[in-house]
Wavefront OBJ file of the C-alpha trace (Angstrom):
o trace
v 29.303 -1.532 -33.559
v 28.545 -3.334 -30.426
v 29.215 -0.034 -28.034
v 26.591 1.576 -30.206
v 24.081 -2.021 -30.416
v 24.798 -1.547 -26.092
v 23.630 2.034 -25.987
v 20.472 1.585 -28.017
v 19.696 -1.087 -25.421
v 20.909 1.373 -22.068
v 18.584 4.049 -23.312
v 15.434 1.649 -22.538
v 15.985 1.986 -18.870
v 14.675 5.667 -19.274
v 11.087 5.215 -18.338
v 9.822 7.674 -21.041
v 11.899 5.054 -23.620
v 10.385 1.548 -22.086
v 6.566 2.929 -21.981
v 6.076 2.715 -26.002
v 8.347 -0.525 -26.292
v 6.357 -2.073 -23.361
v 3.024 -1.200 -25.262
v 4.421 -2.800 -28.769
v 5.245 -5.577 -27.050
v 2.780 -6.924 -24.137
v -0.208 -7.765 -26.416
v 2.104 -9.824 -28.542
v 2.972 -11.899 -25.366
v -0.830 -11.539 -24.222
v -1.568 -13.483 -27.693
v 1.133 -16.351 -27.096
v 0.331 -16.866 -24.279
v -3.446 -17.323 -24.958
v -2.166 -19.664 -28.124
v 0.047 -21.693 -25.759
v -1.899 -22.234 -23.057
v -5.069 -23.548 -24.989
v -2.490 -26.152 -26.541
v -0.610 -26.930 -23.107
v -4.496 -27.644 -21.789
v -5.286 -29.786 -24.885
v -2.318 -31.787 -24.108
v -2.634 -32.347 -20.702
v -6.475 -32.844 -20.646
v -6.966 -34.708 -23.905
v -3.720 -36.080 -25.216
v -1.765 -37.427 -21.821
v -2.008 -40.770 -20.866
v -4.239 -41.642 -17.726
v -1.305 -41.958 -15.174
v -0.923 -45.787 -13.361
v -0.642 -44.700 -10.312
v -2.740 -41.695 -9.499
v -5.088 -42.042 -12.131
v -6.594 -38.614 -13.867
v -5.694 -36.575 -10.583
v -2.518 -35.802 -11.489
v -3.578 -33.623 -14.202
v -3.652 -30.889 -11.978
v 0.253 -31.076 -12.520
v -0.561 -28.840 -15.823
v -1.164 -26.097 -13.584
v 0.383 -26.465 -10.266
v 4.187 -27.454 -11.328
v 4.043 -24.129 -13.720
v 2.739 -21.898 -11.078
v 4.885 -23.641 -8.828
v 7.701 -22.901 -11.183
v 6.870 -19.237 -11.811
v 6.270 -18.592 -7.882
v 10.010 -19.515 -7.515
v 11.415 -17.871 -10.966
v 9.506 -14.384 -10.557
v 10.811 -14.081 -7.078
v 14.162 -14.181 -8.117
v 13.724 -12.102 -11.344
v 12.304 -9.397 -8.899
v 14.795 -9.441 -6.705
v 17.458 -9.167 -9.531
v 15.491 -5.862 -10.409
v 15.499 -4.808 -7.153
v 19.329 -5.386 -6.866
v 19.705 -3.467 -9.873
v 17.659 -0.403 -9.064
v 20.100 -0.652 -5.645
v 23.433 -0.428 -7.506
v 22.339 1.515 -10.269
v 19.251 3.950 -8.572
v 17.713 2.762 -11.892
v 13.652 3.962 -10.941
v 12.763 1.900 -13.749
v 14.256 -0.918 -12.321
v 12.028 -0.252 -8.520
v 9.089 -0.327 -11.286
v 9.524 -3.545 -12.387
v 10.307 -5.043 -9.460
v 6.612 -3.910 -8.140
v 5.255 -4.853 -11.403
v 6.581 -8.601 -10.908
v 4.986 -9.015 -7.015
v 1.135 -9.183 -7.951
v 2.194 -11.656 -10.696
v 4.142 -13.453 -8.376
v 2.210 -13.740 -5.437
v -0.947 -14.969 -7.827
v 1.212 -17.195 -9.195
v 2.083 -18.668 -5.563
v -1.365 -18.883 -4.303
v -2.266 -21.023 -7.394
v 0.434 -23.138 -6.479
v -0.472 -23.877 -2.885
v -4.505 -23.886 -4.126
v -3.679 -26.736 -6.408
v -1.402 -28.399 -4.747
v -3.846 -28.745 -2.009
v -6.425 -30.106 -4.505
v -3.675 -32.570 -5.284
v -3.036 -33.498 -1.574
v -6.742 -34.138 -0.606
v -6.386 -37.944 -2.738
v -2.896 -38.516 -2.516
v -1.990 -37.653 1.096
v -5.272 -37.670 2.775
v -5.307 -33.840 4.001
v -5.496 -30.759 1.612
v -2.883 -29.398 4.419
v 0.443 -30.829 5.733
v 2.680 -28.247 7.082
v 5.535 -30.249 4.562
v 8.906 -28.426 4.117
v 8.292 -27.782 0.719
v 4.437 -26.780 1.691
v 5.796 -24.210 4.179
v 8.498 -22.414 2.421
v 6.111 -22.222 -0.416
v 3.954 -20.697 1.656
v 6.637 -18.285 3.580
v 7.129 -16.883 -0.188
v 3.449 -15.895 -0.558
v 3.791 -13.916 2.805
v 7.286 -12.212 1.069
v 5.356 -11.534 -1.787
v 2.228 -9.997 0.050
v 4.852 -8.117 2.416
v 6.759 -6.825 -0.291
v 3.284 -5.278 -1.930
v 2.347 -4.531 1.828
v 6.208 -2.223 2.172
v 6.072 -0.503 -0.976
v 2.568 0.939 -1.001
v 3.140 2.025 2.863
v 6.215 4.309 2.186
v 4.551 7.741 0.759
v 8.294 8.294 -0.667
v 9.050 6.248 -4.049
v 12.332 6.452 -3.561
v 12.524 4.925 0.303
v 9.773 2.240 -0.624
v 11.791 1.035 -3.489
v 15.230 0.560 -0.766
v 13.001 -1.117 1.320
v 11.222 -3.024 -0.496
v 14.576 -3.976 -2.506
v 16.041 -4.811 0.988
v 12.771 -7.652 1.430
v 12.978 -9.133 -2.109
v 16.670 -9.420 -1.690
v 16.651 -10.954 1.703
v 14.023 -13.180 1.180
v 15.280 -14.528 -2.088
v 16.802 -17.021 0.177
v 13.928 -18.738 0.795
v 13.757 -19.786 -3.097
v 16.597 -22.288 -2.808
v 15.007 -23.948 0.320
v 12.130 -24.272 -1.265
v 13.521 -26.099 -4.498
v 16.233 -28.361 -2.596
v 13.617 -29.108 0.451
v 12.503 -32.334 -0.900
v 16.097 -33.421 -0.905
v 17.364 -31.684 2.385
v 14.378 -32.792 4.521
v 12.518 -36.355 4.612
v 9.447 -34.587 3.304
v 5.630 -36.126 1.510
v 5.770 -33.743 -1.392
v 7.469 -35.559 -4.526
v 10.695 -34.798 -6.037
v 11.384 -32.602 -8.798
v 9.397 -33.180 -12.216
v 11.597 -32.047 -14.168
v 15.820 -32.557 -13.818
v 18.507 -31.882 -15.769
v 20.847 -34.745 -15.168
v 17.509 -37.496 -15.346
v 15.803 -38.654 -18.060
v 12.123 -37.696 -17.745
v 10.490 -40.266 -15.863
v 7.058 -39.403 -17.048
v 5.938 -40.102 -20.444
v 7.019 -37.400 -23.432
v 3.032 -35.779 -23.969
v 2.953 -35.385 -20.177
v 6.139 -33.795 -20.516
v 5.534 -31.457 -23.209
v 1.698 -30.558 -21.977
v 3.853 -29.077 -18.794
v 6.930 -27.722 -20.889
v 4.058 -25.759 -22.697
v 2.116 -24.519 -19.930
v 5.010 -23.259 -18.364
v 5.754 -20.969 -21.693
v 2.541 -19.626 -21.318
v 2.846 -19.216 -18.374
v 5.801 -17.054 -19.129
v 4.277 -15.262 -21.756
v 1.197 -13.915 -19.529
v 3.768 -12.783 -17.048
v 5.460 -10.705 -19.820
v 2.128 -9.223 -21.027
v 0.730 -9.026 -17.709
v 3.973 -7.099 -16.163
v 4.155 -4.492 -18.773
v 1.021 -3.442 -19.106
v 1.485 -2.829 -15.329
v 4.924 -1.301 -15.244
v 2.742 1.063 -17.330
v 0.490 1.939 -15.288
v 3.437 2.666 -12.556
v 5.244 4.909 -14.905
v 2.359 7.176 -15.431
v 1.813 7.296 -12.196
v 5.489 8.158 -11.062
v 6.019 10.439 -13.900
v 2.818 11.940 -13.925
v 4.535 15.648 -13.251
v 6.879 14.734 -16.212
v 5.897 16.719 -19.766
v 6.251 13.398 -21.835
v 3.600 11.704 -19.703
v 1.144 14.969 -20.539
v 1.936 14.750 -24.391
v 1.662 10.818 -24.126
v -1.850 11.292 -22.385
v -2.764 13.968 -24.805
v -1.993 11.801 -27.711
v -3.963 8.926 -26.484
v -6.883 11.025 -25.544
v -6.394 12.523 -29.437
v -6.748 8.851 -30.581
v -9.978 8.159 -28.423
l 1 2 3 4 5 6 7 8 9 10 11 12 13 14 15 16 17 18 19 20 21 22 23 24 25 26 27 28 29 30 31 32 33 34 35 36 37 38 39 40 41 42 43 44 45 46 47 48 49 50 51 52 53 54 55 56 57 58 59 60 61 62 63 64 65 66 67 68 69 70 71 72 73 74 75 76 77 78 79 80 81 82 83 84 85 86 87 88 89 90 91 92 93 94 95 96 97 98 99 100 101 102 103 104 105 106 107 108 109 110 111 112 113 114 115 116 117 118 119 120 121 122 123 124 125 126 127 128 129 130 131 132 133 134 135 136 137 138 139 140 141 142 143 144 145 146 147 148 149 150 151 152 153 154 155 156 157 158 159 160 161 162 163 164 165 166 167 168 169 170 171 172 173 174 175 176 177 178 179 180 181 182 183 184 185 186 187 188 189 190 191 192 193 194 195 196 197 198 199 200 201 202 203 204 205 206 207 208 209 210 211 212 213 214 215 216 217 218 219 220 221 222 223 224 225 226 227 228 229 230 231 232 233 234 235 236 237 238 239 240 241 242 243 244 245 246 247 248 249 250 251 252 253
């Protein structure tokens, strides 16, 4: 029973096999993630307490720490993908991987936009070139060099090694980024979130961020497969299930 349950899952790394799933599924994330965010933004905007310290600025942390998050965790999630489509020559796998970096690199920029927004009061410069503010910003050049790599190579199959080789290389960065405010005497604040403290900021602030976060996990879903969509049309385009598939959607129109 579980050999079979395994081999109904395998046969979804067949591209022609993911494209319908991926279409059933992405505007059920789109949706969440539409519900979650406008209660994440309620809860930071409305229902958080006016911090003591920093007043209503910080309420930028509804946005930044989640992009900030998702900057970090999409990195890694392509370069897993990447890995994968190395060991396994997966081409699904290559297509996810390039379906992650847009996501990723929007993500980043958000981050860094923000956080500069946030500087400007509490440090006195939008800009500080800050451990945490520099590797954060080496991982938005990754992610735009990744993009750059794989869209130079005219063969699929030598852009997806090389850009595998990037994303895998430079998922070291991700670790210096998170642990930077504890290996380097750095402005940026520690983490807002831990696992072995309690929270130190009060439970709606908590939650408001806790919930953006989701959504911000949910878009990414939606977001990515409607794109790794796109890319398998595109790379299977001389394929006779990609014809029917067009046909039938053209039949629908």
């Amino acid at each position: 029973m579980e050999s079979a349950h395994r081999f109904s899952l395998f046969r979804y790394a067949a591209p022609n096999m993911f494209y319908p799933l991926a279409g059933r599924l992405a505007p059920k994330f789109a949706l969440a993630a539409g519900v979650l965010a406008l209660v994440g933004l309620y809860m930071g905007f409305f229902v958080a307490p006016t911090d003591a310290v920093q007043g209503e600025v910080y309420r930028v942390i509804f946005i930044h720490v989640p992009a900030a998050w998702m900057s970090m965790f999409i990195y890694l999630v392509m370069a897993l993908w990447s890995g994968i489509g190395v060991v396994f020559n997966t081409r699904l796998s290559a297509m996810m991987a390039q379906a992650l970096a847009p996501t990723g690199a929007m993500f980043c920029f958000v981050a860094l936009w923000t956080g500069a927004l946030w500087g400007r009061p509490t440090w006195g410069a939008y800009w500080v070139w800050d451990a945490r503010l520099t590797s954060q910003l080496l991982l938005l050049f990754l992610y735009f060099g990744f993009m750059a790599l794989t869209a130079a190579i005219e063969d699929p199959r030598r852009a997806d090694k090389a850009g595998a080789i990037l994303a895998l290389v430079g998922a070291v960065n991700v670790p210096i980024i998170y642990f930077s405010v504890t290996w380097w005497n750095t402005l940026h604040q520690g983490a807002s979130v831990s696992l072995t403290k309690a929270p130190s900021m009060a439970t709606t602030m908590l939650w408001g961020m806790l919930i953006m976060a989701l959504a911000s996990w949910a878009y990414t879903i939606a977001v990515v497969l409607w794109r790794v969509r796109s890319l398998i049309l595109e790379r299977e385009r001389h394929t006779e299930w990609v014809a029917a598939a067009l046909d039938a959607a053209e039949a629908r129109a």
